[in-house]
PyMOL Python script that loads the backbone (N, CA, C, O; Angstrom):
from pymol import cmd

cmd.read_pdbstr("""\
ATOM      1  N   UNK A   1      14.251  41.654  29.155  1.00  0.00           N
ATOM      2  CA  UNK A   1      15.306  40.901  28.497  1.00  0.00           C
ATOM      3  C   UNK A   1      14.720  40.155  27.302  1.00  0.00           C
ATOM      4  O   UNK A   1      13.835  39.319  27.480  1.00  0.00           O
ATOM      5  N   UNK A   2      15.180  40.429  26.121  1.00  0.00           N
ATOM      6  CA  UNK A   2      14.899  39.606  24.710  1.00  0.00           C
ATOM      7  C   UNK A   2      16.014  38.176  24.372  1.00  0.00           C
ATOM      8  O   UNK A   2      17.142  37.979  23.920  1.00  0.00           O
ATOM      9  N   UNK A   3      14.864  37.405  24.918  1.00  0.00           N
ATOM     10  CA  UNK A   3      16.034  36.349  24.524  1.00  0.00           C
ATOM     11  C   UNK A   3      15.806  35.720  23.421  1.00  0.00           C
ATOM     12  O   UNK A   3      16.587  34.829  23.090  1.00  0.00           O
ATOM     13  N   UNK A   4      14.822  36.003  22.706  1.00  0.00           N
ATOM     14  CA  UNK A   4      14.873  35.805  21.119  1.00  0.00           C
ATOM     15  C   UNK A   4      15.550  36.172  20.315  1.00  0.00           C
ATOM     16  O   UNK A   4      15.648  35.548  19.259  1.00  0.00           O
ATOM     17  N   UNK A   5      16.081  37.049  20.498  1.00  0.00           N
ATOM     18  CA  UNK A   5      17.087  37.830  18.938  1.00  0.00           C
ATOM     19  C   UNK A   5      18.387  37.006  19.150  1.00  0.00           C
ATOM     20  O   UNK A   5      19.124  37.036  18.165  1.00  0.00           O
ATOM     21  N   UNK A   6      18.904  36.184  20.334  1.00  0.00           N
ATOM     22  CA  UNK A   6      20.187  35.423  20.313  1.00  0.00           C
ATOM     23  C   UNK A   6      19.784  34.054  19.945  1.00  0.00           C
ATOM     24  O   UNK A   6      20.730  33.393  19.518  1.00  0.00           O
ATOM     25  N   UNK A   7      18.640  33.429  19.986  1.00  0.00           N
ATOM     26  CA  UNK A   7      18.251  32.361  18.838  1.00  0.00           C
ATOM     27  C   UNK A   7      17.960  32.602  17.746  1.00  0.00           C
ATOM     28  O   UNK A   7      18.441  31.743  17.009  1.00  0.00           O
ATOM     29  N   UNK A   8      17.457  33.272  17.259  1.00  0.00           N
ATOM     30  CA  UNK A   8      17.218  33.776  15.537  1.00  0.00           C
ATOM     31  C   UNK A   8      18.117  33.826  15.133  1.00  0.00           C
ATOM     32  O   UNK A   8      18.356  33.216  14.091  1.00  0.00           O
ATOM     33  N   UNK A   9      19.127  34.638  15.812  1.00  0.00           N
ATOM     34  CA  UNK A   9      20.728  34.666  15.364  1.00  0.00           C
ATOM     35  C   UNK A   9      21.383  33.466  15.022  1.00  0.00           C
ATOM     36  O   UNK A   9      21.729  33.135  13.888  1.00  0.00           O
ATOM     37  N   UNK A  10      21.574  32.668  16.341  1.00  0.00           N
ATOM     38  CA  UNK A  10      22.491  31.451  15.933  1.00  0.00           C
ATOM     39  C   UNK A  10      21.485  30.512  14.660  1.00  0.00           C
ATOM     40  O   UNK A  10      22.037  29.993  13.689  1.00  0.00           O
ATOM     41  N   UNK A  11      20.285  30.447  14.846  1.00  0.00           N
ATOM     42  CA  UNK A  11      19.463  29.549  13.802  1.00  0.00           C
ATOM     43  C   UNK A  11      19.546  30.515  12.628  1.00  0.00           C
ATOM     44  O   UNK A  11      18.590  30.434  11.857  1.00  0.00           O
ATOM     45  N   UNK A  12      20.127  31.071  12.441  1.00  0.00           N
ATOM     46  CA  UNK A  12      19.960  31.966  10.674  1.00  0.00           C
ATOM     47  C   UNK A  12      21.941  31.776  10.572  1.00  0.00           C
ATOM     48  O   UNK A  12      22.543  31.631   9.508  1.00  0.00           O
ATOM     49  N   UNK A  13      22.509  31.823  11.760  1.00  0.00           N
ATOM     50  CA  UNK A  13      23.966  31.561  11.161  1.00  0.00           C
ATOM     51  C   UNK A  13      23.758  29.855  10.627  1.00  0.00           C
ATOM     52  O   UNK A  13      23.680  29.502   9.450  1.00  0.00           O
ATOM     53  N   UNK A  14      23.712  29.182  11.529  1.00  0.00           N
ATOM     54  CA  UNK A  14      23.437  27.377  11.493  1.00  0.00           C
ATOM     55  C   UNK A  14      22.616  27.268   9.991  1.00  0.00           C
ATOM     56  O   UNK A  14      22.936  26.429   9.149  1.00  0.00           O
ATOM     57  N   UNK A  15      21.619  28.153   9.815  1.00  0.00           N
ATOM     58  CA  UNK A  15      20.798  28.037   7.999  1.00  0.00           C
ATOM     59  C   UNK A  15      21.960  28.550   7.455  1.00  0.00           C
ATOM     60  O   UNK A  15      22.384  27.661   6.716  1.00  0.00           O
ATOM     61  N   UNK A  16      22.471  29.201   7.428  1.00  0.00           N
ATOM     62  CA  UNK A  16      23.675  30.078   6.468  1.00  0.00           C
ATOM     63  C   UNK A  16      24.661  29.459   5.942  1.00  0.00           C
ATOM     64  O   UNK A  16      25.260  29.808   4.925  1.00  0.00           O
ATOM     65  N   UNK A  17      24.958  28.161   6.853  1.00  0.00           N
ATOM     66  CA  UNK A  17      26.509  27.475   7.367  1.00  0.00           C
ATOM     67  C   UNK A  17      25.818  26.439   6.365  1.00  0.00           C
ATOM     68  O   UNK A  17      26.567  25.993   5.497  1.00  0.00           O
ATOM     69  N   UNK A  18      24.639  26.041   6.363  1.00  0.00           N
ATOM     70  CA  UNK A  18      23.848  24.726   5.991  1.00  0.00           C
ATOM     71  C   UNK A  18      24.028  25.191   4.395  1.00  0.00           C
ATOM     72  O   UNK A  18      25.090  24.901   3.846  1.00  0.00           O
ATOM     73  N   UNK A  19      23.358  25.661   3.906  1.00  0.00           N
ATOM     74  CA  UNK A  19      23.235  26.341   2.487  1.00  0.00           C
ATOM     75  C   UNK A  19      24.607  26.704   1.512  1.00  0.00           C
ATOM     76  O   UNK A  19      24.686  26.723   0.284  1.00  0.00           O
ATOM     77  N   UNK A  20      25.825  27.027   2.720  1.00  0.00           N
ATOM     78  CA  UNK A  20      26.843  27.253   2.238  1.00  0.00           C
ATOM     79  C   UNK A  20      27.401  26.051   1.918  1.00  0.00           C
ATOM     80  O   UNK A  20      28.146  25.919   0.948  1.00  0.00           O
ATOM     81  N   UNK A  21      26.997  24.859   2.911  1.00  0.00           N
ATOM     82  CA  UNK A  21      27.878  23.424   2.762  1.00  0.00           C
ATOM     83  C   UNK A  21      27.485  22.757   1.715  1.00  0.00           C
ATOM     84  O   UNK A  21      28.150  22.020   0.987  1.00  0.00           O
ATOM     85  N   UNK A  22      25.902  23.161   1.640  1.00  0.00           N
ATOM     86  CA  UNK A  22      25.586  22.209   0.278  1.00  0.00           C
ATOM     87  C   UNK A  22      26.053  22.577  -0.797  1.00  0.00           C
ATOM     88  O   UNK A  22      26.172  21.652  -1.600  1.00  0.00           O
ATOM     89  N   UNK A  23      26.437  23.764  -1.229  1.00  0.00           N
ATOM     90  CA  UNK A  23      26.882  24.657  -2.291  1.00  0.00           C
ATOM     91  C   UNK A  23      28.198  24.144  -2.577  1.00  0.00           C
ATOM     92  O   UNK A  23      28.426  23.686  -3.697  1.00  0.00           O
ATOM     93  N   UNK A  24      28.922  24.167  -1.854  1.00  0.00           N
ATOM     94  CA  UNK A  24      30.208  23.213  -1.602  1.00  0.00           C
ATOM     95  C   UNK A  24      30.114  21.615  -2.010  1.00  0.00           C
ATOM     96  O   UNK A  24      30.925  21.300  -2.881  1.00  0.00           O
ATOM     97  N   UNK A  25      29.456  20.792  -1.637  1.00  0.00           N
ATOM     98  CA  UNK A  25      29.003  19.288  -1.838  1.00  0.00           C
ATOM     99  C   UNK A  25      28.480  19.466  -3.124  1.00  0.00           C
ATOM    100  O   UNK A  25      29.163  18.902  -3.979  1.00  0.00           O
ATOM    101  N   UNK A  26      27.235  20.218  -3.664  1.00  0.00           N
ATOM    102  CA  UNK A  26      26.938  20.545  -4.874  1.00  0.00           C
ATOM    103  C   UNK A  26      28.205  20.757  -5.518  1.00  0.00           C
ATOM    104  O   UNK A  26      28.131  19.797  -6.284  1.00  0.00           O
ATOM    105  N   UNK A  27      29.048  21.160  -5.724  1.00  0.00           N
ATOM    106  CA  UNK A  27      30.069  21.466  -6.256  1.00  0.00           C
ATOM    107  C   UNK A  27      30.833  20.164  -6.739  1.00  0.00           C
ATOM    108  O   UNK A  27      31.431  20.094  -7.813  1.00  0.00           O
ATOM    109  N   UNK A  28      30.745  19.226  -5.884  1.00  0.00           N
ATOM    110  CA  UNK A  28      31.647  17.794  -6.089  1.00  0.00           C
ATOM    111  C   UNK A  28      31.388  17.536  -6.788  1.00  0.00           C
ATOM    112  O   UNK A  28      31.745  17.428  -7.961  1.00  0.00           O
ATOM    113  N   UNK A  29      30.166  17.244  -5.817  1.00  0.00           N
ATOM    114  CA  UNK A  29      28.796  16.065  -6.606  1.00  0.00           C
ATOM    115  C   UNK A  29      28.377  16.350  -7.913  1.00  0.00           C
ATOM    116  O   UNK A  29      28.035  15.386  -8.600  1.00  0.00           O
ATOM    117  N   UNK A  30      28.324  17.658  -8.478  1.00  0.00           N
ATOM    118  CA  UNK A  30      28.225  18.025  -9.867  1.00  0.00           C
ATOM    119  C   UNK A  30      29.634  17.530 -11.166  1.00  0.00           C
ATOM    120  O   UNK A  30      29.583  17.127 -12.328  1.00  0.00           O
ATOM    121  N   UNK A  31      30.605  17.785 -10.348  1.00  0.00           N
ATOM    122  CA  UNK A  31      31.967  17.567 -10.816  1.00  0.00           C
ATOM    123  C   UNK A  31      32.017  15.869 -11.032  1.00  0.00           C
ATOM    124  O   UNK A  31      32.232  15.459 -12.172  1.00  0.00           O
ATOM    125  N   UNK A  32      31.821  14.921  -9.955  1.00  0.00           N
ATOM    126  CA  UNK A  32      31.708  13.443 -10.107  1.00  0.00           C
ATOM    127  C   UNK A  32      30.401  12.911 -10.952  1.00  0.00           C
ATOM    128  O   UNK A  32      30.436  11.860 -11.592  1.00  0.00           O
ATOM    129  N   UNK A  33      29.257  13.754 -10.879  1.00  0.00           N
ATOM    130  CA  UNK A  33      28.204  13.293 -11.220  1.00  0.00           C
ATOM    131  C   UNK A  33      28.227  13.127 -13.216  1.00  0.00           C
ATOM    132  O   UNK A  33      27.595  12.366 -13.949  1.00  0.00           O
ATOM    133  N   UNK A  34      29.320  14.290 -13.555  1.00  0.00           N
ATOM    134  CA  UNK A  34      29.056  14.609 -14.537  1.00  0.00           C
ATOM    135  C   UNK A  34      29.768  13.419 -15.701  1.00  0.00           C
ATOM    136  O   UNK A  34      29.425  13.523 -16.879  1.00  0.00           O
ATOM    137  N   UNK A  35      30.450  12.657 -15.422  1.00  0.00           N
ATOM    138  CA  UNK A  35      31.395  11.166 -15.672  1.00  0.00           C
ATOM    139  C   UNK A  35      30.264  10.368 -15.703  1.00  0.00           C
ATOM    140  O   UNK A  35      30.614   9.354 -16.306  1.00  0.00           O
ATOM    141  N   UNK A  36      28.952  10.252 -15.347  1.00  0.00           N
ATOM    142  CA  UNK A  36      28.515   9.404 -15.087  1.00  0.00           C
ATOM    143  C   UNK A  36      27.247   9.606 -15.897  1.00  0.00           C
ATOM    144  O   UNK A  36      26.972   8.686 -16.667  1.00  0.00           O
ATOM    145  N   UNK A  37      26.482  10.577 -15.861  1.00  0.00           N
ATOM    146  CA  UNK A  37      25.178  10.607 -17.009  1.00  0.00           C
ATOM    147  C   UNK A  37      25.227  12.392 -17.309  1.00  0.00           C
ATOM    148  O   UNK A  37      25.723  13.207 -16.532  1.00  0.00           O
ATOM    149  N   UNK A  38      24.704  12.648 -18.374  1.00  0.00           N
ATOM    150  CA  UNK A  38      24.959  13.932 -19.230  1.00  0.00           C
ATOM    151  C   UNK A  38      24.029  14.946 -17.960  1.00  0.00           C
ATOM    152  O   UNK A  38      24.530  15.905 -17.372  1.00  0.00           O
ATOM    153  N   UNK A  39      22.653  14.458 -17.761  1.00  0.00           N
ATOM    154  CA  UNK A  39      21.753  15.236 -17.064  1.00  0.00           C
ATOM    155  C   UNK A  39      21.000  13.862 -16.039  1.00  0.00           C
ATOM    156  O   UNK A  39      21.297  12.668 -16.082  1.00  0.00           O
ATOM    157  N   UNK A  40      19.942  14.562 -15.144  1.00  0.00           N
ATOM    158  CA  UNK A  40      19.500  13.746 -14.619  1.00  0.00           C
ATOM    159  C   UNK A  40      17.808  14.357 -14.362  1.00  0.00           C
ATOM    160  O   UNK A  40      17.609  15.536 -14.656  1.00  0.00           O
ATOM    161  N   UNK A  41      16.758  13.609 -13.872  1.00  0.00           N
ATOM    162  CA  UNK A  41      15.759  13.629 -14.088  1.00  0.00           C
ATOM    163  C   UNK A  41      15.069  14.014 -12.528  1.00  0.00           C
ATOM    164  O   UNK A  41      14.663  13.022 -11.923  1.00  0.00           O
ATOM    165  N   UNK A  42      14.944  14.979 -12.016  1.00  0.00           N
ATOM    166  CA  UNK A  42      13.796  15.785 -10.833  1.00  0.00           C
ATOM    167  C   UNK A  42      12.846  15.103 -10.982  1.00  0.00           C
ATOM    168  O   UNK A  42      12.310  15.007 -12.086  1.00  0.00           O
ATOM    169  N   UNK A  43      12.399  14.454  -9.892  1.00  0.00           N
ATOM    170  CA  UNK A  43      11.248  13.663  -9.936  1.00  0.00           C
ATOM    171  C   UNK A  43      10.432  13.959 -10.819  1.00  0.00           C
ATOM    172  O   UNK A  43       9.391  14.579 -10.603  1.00  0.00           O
ATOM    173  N   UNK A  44      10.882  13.471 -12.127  1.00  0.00           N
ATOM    174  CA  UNK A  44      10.597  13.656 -13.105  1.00  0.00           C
ATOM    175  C   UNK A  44       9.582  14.672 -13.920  1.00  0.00           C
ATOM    176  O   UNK A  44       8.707  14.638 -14.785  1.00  0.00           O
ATOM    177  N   UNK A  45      10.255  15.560 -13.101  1.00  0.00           N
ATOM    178  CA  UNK A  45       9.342  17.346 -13.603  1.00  0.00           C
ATOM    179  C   UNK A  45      10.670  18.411 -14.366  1.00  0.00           C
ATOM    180  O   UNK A  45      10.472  19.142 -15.337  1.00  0.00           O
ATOM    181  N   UNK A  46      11.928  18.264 -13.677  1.00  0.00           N
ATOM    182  CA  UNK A  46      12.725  18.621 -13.694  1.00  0.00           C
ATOM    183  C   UNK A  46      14.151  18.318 -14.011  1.00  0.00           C
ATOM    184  O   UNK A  46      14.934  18.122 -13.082  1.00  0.00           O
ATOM    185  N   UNK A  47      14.615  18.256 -15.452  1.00  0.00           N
ATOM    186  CA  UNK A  47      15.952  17.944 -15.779  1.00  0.00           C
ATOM    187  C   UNK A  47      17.117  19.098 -15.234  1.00  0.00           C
ATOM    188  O   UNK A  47      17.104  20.328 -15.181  1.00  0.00           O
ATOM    189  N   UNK A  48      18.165  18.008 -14.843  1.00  0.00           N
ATOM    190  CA  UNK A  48      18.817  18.822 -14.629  1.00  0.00           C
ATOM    191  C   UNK A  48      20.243  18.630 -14.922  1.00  0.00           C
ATOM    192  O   UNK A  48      20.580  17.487 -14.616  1.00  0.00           O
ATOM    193  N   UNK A  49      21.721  19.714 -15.664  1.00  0.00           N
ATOM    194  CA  UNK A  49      22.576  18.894 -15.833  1.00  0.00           C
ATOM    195  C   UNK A  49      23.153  18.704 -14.933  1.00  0.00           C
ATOM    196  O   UNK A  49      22.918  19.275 -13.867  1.00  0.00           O
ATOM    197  N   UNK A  50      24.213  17.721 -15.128  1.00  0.00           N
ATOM    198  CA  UNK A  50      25.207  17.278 -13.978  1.00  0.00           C
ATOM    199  C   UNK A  50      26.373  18.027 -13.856  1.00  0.00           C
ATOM    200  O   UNK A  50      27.449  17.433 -13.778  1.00  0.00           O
ATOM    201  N   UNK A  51      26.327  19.120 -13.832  1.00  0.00           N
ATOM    202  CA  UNK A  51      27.076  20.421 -13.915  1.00  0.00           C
ATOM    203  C   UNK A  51      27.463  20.578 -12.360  1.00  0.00           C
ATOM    204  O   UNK A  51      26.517  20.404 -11.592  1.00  0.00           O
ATOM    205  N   UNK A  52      28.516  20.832 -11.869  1.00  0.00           N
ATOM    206  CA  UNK A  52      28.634  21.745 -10.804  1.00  0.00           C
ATOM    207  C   UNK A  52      28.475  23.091 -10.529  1.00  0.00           C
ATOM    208  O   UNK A  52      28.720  23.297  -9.340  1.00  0.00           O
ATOM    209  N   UNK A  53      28.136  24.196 -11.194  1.00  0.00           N
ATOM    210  CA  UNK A  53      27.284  25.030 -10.663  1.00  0.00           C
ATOM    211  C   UNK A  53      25.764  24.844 -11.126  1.00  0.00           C
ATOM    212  O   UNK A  53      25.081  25.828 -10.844  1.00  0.00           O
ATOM    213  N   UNK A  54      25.060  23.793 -11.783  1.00  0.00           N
ATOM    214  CA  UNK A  54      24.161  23.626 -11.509  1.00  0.00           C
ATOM    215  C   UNK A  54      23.408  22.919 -10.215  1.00  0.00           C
ATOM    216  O   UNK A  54      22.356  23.293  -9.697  1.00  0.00           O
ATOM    217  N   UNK A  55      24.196  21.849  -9.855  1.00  0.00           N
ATOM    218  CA  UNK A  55      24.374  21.374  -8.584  1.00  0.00           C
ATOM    219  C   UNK A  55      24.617  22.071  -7.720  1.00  0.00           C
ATOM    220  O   UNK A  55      23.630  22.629  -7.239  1.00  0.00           O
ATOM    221  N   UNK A  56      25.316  22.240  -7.396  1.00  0.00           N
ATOM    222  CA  UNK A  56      25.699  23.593  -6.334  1.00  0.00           C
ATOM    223  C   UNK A  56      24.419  24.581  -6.281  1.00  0.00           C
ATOM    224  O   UNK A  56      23.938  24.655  -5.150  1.00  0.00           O
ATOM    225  N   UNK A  57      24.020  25.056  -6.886  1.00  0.00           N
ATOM    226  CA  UNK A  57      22.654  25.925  -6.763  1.00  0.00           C
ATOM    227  C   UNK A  57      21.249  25.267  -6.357  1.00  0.00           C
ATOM    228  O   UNK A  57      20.336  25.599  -5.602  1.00  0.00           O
ATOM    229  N   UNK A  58      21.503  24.163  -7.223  1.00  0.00           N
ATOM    230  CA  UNK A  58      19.719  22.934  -6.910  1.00  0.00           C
ATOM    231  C   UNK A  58      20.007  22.694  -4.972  1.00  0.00           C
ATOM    232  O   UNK A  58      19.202  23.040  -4.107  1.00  0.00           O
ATOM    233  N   UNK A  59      21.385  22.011  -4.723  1.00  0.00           N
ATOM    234  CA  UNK A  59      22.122  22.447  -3.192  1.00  0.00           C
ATOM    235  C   UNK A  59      21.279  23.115  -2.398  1.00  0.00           C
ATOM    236  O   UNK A  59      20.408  22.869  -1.565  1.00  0.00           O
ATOM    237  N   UNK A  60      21.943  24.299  -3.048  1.00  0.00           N
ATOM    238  CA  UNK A  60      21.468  25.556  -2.358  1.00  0.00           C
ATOM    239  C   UNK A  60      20.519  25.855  -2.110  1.00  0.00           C
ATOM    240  O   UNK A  60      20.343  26.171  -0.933  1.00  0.00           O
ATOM    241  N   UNK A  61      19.282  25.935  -3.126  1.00  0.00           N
ATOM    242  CA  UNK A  61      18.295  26.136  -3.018  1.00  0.00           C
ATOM    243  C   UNK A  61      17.175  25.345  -2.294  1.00  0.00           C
ATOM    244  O   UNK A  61      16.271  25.833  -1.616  1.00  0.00           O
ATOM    245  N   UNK A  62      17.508  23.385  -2.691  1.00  0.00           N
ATOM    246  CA  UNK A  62      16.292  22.977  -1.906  1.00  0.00           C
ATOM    247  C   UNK A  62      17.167  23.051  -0.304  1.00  0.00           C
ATOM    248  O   UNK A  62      16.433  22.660   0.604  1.00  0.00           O
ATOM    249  N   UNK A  63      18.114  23.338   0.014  1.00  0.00           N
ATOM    250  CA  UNK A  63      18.435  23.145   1.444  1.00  0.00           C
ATOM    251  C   UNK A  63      17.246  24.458   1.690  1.00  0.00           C
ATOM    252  O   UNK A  63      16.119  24.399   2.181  1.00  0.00           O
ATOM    253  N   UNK A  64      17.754  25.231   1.319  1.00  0.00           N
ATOM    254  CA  UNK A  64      17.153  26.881   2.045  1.00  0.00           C
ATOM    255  C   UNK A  64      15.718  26.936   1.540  1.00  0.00           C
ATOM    256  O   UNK A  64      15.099  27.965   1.811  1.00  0.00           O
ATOM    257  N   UNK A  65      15.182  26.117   0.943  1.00  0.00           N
ATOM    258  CA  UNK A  65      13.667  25.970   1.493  1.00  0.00           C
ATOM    259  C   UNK A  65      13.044  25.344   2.665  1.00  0.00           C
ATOM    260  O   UNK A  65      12.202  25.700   3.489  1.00  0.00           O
ATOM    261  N   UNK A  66      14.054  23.825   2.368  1.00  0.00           N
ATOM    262  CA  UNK A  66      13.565  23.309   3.518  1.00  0.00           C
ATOM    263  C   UNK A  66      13.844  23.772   4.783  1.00  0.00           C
ATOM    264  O   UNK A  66      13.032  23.577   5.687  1.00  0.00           O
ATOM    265  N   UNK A  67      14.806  24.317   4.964  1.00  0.00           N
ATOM    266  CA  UNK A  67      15.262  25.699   6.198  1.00  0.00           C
ATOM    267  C   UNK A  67      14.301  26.761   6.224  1.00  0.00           C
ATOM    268  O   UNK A  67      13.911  27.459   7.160  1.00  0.00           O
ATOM    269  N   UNK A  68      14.064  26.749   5.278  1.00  0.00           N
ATOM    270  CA  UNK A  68      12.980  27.919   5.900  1.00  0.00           C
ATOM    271  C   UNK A  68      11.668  27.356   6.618  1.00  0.00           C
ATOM    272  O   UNK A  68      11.263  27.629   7.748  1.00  0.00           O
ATOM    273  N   UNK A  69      11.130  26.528   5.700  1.00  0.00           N
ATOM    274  CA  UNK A  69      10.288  25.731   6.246  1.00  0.00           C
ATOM    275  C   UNK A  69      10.012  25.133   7.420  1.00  0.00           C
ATOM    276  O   UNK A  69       8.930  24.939   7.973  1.00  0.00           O
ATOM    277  N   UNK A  70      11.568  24.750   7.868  1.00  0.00           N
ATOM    278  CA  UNK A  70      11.367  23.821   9.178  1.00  0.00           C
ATOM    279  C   UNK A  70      11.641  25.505  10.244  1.00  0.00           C
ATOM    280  O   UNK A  70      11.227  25.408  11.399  1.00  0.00           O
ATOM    281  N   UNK A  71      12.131  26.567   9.947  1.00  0.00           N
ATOM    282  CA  UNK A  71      12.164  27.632  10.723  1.00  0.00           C
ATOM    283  C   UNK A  71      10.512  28.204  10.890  1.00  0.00           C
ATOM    284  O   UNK A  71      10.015  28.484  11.981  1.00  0.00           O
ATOM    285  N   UNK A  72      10.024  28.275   9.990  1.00  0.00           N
ATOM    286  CA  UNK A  72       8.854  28.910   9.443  1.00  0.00           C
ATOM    287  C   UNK A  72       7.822  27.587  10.484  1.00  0.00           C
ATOM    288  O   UNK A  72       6.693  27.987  10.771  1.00  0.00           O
ATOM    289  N   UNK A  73       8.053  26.681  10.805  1.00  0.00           N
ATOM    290  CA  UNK A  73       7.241  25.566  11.905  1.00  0.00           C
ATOM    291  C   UNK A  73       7.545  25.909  13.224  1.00  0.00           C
ATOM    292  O   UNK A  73       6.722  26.196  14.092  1.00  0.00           O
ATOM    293  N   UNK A  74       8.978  25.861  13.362  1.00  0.00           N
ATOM    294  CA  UNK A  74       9.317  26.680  14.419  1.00  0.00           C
ATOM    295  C   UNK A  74       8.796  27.658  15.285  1.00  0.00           C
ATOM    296  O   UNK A  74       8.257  27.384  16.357  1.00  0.00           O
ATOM    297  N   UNK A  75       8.974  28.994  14.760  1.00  0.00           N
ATOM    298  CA  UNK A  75       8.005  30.254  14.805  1.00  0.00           C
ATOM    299  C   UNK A  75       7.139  29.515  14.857  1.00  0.00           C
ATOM    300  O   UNK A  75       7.405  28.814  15.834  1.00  0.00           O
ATOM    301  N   UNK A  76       6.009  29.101  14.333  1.00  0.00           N
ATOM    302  CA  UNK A  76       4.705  28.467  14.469  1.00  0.00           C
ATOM    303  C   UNK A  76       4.774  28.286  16.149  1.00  0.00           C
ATOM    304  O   UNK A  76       4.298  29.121  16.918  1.00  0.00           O
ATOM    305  N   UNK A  77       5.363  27.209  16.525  1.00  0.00           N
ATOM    306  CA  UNK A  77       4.984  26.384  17.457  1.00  0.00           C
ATOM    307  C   UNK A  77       5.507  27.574  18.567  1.00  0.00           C
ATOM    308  O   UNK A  77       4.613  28.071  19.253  1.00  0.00           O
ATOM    309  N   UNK A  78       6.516  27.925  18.725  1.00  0.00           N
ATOM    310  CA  UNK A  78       6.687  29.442  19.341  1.00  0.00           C
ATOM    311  C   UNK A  78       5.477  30.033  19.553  1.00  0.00           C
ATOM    312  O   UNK A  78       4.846  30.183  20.600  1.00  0.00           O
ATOM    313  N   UNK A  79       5.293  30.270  18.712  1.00  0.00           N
ATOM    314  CA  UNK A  79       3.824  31.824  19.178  1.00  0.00           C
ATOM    315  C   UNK A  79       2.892  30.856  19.255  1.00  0.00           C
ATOM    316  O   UNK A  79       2.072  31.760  19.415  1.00  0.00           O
ATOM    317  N   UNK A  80       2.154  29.766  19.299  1.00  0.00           N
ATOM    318  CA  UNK A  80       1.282  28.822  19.677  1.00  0.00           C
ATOM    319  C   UNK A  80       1.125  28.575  21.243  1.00  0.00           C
ATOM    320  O   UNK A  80       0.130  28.540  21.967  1.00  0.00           O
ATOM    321  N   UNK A  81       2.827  28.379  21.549  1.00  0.00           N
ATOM    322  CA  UNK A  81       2.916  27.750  22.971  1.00  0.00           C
ATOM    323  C   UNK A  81       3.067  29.430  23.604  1.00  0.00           C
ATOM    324  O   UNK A  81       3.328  29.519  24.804  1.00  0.00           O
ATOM    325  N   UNK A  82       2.941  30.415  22.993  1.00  0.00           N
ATOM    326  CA  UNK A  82       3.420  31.789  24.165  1.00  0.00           C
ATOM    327  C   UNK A  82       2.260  31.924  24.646  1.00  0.00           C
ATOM    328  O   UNK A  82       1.906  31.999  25.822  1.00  0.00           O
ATOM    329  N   UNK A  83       1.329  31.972  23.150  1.00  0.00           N
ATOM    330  CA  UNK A  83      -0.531  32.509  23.449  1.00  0.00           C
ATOM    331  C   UNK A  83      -1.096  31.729  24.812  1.00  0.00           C
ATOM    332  O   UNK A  83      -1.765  32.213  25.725  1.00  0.00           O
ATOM    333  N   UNK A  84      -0.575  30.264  24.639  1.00  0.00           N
ATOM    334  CA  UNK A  84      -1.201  29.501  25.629  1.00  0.00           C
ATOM    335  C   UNK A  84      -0.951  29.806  27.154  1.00  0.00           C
ATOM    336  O   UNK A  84      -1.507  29.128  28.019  1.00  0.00           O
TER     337      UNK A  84
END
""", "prot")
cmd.dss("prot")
cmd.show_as("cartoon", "prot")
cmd.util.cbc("prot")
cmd.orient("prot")
C-alpha cells in the first residue's frame, strides 16, 4: 500500500489553491496599491510597479517558492526519519 501519492496529492492541490489565492489578493492589492505610490522598492534590490498583474505575479511567485521550499524540507525530513 502507497500511502504517499495521497499526500503529495492533497499538498500540491493545498500549494496550487495557495498560489492561486495570492494571484487573486495580488490582484487587489496591485489595484489599491496603485492610488497610493507609482512603484515600490524590493528590499531594495527590486522595483516594482504597483500594477495588478505585476502584483499578482510577485504573489505568485514568492508564494510558490516558499512552497516549494517548505515542501522540499518536508521530503527532507521524510526520507531522514524512513532511513532511521
Amino acid at each position: 500500500m502507497n500511502d504517499t501519492s495521497g499526500g503529495r496529492r492533497i499538498l500540491l492541490l493545498v500549494g496550487a489553491s495557495v498560489v492561486v489565492i495570492s494571484g487573486i489578493l495580488g490582484v487587489f492589492i496591485g489595484e489599491n496599491g496603485g492610488q497610493v505610490a507609482a512603484e515600490i522598492s524590493l528590499f531594495g534590490v527590486l522595483s516594482l510597479p504597483t500594477s495588478p498583474l505585476a502584483f499578482s505575479l510577485y504573489g505568485m511567485a514568492f508564494s510558490a517558492v516558499i512552497l516549494a521550499v517548505l515542501f522540499a524540507l518536508v521530503e527532507y525530513a521524510s526520507r531522514v526519519e524512513n532511513a532511521q
